[in-house]
C-alpha positions in Angstrom: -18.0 28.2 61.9 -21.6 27.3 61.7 -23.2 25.4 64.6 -25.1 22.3 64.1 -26.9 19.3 66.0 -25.8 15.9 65.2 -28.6 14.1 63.8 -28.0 10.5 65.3 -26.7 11.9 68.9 -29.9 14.0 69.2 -31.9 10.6 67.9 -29.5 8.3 70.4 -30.8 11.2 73.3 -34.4 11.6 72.5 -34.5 7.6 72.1 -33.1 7.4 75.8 -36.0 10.0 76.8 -38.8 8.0 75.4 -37.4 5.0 77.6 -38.3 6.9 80.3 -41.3 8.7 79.1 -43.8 7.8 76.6 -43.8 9.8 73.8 -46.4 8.1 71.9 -50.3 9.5 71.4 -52.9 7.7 72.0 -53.5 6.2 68.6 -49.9 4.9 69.0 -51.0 0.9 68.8 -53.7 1.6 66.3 -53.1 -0.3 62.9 -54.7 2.2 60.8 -52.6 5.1 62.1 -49.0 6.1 62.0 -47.7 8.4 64.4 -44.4 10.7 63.2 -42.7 12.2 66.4 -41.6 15.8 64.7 -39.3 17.4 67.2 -39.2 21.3 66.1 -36.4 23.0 68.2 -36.2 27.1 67.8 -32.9 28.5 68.9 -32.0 32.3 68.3 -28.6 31.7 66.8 -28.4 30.2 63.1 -28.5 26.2 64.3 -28.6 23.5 61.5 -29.3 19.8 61.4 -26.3 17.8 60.3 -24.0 21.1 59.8 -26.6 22.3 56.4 -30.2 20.6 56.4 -33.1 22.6 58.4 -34.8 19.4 59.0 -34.1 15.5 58.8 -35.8 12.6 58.4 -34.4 9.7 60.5 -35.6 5.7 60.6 -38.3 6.9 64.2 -38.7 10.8 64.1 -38.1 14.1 62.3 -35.8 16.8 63.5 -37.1 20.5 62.9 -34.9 23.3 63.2 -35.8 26.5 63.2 -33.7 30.1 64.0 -34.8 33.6 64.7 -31.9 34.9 61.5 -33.8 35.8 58.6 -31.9 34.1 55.6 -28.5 32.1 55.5 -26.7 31.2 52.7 -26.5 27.5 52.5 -23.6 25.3 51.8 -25.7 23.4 49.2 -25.8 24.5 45.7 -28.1 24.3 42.6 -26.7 24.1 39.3 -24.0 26.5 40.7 -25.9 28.3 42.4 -26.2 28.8 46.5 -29.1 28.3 47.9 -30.5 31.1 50.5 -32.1 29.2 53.9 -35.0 31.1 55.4 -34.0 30.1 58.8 -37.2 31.1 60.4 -39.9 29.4 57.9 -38.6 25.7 58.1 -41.7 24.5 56.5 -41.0 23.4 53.4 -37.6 21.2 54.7 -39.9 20.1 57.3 -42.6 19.0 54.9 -39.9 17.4 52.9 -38.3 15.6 56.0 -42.0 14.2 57.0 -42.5 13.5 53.6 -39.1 11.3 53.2 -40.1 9.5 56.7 -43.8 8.3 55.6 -43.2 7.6 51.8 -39.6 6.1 52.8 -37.9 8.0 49.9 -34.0 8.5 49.7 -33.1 12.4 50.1 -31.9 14.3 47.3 -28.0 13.6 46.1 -25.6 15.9 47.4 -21.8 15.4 47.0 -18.9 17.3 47.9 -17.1 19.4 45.3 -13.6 20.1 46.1 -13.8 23.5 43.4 -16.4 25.4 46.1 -15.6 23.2 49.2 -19.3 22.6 49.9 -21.3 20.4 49.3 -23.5 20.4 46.0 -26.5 19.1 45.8 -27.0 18.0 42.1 -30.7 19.0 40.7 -29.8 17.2 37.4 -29.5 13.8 38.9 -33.0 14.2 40.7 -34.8 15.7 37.9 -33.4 14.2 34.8 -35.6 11.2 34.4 -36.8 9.5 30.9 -40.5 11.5 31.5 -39.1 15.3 32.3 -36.0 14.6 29.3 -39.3 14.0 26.5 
């Protein structure tokens, strides 16, 4: 069994934080600048966000996590494939979380599949559009 954080019961607590401490820079009222509170936790055990994302954009923050294991082999497949998590280099989910938060994008389809019991996240769906078909 893998352990995970709960995405909106770490949101609901850090919410309740900032009620009592400001967690907002300086620039926080400014209407040319748009803060992104990026919580980064590091925990030595494999930890995940929402039992298989490394980091997750929510409607007010971004939740980083990040594990001292090398590599873990991720619930989420590709065209069949499983993908490998490199637990301790969260960039690239982070980048995609903060990316997700500021350009309000939807995060990539993932169903279940009942053959692998996992979920599947289906590449075709995301990258079969008119322009990449031609």
């Amino acid at each position: 069994m893998r352990a995970y954080l709960d995405s909106s019961i770490l949101q609901y607590q850090l919410q309740r934080l900032n009620d009592h401490t400001t967690l907002k820079g300086p620039h926080a009222n400014s209407r040319s600048t748009l803060e992104v509170p990026i919580f980064w936790f590091i925990h030595g055990d494999p930890l995940l966000v929402d039992k298989h994302l490394q980091a997750k954009a929510l409607s007010d923050m971004v939740i980083v996590i990040q594990s001292d294991q090398s590599f873990l082999e991720s619930p989420l497949q590709c065209n069949g494939k499983s993908l490998l998590l490199d637990l301790r280099r969260p960039i690239k989910p982070a980048m995609a979380a903060v990316s997700e938060h500021l350009a309000c994008l939807l995060p990539l389809p993932i169903s279940y599949s009942q053959a692998h019991e996992s979920a599947i996240e289906s590449c075709l769906e995301t990258f079969n559009t008119p322009s990449n078909l031609s």
